[in-house]
NUVEX-970746 format. One record per residue (C-alpha): residue number from 1; residue in one letter; y, z, x. Coordinates in Angstrom, 3 decimals, padded with zeros to 6 digits, always signed. Layout:
BEGIN
<NUM, "a", <Y, Z, X>>;
...
END
This chain:
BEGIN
<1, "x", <-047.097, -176.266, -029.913>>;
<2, "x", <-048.331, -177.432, -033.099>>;
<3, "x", <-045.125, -178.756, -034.432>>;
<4, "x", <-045.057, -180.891, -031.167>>;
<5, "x", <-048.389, -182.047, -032.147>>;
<6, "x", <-047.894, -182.677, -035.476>>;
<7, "x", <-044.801, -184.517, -034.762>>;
<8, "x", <-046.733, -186.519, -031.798>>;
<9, "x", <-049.513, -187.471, -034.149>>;
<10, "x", <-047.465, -188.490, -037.308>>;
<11, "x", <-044.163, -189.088, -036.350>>;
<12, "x", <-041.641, -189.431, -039.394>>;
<13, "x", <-044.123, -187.978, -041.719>>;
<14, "x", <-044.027, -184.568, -039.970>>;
<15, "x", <-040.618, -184.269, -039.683>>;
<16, "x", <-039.562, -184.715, -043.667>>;
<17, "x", <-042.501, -182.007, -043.781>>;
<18, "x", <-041.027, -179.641, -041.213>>;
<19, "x", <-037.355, -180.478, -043.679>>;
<20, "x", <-039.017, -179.275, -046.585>>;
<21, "x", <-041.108, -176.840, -045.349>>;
<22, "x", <-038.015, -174.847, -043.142>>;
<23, "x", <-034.838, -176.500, -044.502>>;
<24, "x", <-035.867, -176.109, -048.556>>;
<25, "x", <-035.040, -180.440, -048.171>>;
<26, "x", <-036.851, -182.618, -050.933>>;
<27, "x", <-036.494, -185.659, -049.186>>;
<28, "x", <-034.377, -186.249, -045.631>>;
<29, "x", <-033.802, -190.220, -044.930>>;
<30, "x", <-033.168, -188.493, -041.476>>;
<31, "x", <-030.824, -191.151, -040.191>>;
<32, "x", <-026.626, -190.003, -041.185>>;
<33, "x", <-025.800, -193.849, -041.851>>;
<34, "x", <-022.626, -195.213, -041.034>>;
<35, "x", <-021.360, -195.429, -044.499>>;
<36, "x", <-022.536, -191.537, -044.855>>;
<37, "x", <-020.910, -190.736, -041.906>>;
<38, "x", <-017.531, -192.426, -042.859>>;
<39, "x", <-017.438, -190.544, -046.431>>;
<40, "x", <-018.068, -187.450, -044.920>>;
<41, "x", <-014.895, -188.278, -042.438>>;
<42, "x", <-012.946, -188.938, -045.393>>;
<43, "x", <-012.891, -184.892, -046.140>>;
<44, "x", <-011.812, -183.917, -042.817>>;
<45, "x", <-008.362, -183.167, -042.191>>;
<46, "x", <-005.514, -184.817, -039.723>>;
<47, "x", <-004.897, -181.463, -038.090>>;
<48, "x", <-008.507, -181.016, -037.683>>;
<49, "x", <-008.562, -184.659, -036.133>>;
<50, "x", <-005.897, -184.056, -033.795>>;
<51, "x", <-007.857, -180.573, -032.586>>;
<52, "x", <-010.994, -182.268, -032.037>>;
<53, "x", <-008.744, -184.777, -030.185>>;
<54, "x", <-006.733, -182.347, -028.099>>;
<55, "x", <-010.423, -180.687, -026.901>>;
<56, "x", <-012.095, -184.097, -026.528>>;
<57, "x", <-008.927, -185.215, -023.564>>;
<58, "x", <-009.222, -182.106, -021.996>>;
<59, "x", <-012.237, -181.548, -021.607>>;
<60, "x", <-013.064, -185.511, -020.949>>;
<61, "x", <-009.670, -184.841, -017.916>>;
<62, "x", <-011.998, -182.126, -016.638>>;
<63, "x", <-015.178, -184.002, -016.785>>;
<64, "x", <-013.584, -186.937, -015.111>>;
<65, "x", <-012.302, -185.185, -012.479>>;
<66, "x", <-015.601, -184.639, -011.119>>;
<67, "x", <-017.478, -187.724, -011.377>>;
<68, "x", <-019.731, -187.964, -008.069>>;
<69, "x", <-018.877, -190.778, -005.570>>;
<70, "x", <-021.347, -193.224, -004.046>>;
<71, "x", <-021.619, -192.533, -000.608>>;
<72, "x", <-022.426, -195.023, +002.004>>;
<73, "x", <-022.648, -194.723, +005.797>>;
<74, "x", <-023.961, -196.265, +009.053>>;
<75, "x", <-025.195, -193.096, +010.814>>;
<76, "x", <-026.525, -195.123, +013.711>>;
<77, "x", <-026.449, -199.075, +014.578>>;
<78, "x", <-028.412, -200.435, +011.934>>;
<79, "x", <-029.276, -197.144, +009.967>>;
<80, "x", <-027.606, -197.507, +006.628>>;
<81, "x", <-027.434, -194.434, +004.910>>;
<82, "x", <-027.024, -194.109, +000.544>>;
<83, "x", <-026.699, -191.697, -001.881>>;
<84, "x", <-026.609, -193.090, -005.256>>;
<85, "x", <-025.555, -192.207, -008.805>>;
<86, "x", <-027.148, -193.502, -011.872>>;
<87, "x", <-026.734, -192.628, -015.606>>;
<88, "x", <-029.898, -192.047, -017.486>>;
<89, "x", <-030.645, -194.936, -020.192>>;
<90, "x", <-030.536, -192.310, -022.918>>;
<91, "x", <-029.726, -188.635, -023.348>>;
<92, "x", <-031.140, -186.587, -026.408>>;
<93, "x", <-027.939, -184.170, -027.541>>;
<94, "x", <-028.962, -180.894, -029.829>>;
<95, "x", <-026.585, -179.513, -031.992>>;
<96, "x", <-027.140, -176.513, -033.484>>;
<97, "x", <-026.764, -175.829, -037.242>>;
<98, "x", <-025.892, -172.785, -038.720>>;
<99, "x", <-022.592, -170.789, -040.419>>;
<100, "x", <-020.097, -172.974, -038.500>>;
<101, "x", <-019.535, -176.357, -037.181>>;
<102, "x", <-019.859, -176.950, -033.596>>;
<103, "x", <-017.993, -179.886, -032.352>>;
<104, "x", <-017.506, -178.272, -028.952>>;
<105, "x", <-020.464, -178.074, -028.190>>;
<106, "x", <-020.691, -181.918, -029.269>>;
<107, "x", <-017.784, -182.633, -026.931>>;
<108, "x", <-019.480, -180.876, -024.172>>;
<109, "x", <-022.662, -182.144, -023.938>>;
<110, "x", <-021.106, -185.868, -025.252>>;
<111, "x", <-018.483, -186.300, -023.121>>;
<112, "x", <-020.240, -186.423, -020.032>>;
<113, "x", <-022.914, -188.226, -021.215>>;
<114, "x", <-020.103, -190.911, -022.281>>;
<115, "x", <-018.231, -190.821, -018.592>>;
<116, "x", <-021.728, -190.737, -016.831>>;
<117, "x", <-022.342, -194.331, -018.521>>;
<118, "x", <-025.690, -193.585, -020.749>>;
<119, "x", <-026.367, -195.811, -022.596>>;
<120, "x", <-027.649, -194.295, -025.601>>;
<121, "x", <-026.529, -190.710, -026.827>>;
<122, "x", <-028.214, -189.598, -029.732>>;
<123, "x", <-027.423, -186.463, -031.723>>;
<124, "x", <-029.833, -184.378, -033.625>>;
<125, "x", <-028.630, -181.558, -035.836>>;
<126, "x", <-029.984, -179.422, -038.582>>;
<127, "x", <-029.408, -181.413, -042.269>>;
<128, "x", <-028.040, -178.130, -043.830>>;
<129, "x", <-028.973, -176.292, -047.214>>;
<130, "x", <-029.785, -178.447, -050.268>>;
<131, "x", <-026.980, -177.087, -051.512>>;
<132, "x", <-024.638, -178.315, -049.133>>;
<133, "x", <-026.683, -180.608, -047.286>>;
<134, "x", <-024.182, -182.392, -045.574>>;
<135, "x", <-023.445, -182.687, -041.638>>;
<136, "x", <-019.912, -180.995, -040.863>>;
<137, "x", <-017.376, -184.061, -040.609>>;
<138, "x", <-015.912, -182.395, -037.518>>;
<139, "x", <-019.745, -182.891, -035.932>>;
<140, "x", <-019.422, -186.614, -036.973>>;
<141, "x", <-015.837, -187.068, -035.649>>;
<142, "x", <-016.631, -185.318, -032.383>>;
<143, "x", <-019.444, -187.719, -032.106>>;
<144, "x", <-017.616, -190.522, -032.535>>;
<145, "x", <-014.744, -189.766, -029.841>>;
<146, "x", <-018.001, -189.229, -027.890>>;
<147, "x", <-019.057, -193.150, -029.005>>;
<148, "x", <-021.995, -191.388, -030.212>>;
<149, "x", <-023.294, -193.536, -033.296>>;
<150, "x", <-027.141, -192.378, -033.991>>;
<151, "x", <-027.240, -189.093, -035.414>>;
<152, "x", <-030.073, -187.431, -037.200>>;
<153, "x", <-030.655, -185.203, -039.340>>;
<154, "x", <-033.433, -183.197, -038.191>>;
<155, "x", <-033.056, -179.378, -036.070>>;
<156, "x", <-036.174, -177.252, -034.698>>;
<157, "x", <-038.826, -177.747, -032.391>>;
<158, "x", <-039.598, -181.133, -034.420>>;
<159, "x", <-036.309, -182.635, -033.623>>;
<160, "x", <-037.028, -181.678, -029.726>>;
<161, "x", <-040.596, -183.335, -030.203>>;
<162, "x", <-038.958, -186.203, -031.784>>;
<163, "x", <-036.747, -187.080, -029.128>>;
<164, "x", <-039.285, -186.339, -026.018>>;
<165, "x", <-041.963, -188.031, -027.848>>;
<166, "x", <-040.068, -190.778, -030.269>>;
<167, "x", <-041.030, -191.546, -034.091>>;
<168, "x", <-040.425, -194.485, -036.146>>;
<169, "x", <-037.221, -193.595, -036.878>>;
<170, "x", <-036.222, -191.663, -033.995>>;
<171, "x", <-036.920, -193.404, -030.341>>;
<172, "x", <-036.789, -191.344, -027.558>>;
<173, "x", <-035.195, -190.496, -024.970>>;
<174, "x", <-034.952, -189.713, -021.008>>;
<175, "x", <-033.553, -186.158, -021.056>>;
<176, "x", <-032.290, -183.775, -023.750>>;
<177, "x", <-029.601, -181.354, -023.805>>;
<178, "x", <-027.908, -178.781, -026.059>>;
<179, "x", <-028.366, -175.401, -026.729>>;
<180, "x", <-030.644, -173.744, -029.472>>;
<181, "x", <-032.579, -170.761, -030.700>>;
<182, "x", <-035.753, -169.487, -029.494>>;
<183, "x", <-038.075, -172.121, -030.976>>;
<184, "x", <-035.945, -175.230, -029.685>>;
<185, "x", <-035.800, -173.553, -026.600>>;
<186, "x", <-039.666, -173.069, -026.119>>;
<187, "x", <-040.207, -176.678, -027.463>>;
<188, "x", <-037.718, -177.835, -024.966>>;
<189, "x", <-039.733, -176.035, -022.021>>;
<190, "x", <-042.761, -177.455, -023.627>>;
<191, "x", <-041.953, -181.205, -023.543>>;
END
């Protein structure tokens, strides 16, 4: 609860301190640029591409199988029945850090955000050790099958408060997703 608070009440500022303060970061720009992203693509491998590939068609084949249908009906003279679908405007997508890269769980949570039509899909992930404190390329290239372009550095319950609430940097979004440990998943219950 504080961390939510902190992160409602000073935005960016809390979360380079919640970087520091659990990830050992000095500074965190929190936004993986473009250019960023595109070096860090550089060291990923063709047969890793053409994995990530192989998962992201079958599990976008799946996924498209069961898109939901409109459904429209008269059920009387003049009584016009509807059921709708709509994509939300912007889905929040939580990838967890840790020992090993997840693009799965990128392609999971991205790939039906992508068929469903959102328009916005942001990513949030943990920005690593200092030591290594780079985002796995095979996140980024998951992502960007996915046509997922805004990705953050920034894991916890700040990065959930960041995208319920919105910061500077980070605006927010209609519903979040992804799995997490104990405190994402209590911030997630609490926003």
């Amino acid at each position: 609860a504080s961390i939510i608070k902190a992160v409602r009440n000073t935005g960016d500022i809390a979360l380079k301190f919640y970087s520091q303060k659990f990830d050992a970061m000095d500074s965190n720009d929190l936004v993986l640029s473009i250019p960023m992203q595109q070096l860090l693509l550089g060291k990923l491998s063709e047969e890793r591409k053409a994995a990530i590939e192989l998962a992201y068609h079958n599990i976008r084949a799946f996924h498209a199988a069961q898109l939901p249908r409109d459904v429209q009906l008269e059920t009387s003279p003049g009584v016009l029945c509807q059921l709708k679908h709509a994509a939300f405007d912007s889905v929040g997508l939580y990838i967890p850090g840790g020992s090993a890269p997840l693009p799965s769980t990128v392609l999971m949570l991205g790939v039906p955000a992508q068929l469903a039509g959102c328009r916005r899909i942001v990513l949030v992930t943990p920005p690593g050790q200092p030591t290594s404190s780079q985002i796995a390329p095979e996140i980024i290239y998951a992502a960007q099958l996915c046509g997922i372009r805004e990705i953050y550095t920034i894991g916890g319950a700040q990065a959930i408060a960041a995208l319920a609430y919105g910061t500077d940097t980070i605006a927010k979004v209609d519903k979040i997703f992804g799995p997490g440990n104990r405190y994402v998943t209590e911030a997630k219950q609490q926003v």
